[in-house]
N, C-alpha and C positions, 0 to 999 in steps of 0.2 A: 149587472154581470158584464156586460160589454163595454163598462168603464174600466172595470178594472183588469178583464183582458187588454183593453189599449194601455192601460197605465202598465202593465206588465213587460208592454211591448215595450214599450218607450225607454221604460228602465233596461232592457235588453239590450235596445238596440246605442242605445247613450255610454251604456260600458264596454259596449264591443267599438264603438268609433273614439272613443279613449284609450283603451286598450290599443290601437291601430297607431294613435298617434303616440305612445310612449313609444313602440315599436319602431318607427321611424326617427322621433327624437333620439334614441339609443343608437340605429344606424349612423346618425349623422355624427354622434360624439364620436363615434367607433373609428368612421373614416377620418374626423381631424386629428385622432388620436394618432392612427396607423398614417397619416398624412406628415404629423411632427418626427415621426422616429424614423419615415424614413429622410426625411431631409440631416436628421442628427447623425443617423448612419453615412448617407453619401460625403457629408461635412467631414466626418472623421474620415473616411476614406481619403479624403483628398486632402485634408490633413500629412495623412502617413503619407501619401505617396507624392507631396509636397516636398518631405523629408530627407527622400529619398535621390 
């Protein structure tokens, strides 16, 4: 019986620090994502007013 409450644990707690780490890996993409567009935005900006 108190095998397989630990082995319950374990599987618990092994998907909740998985789960943590997609979570983090998705912030990271998020910011280099929001990190390119805004370099693509200020680029065009200074583009146009280049032009100008």
């Amino acid at each position: 019986m108190k095998k397989l409450v630990l082995a319950i644990a374990f599987i618990g707690i092994g998907s909740f620090a998985m789960a943590q780490q997609t979570t983090t890996q998705d912030k990271q993409a998020k910011r280099a994502e929001m990190h390119q567009k805004m370099q693509e935005e200020s680029r065009s900006i200074w583009l146009r007013c280049k032009k100008i």
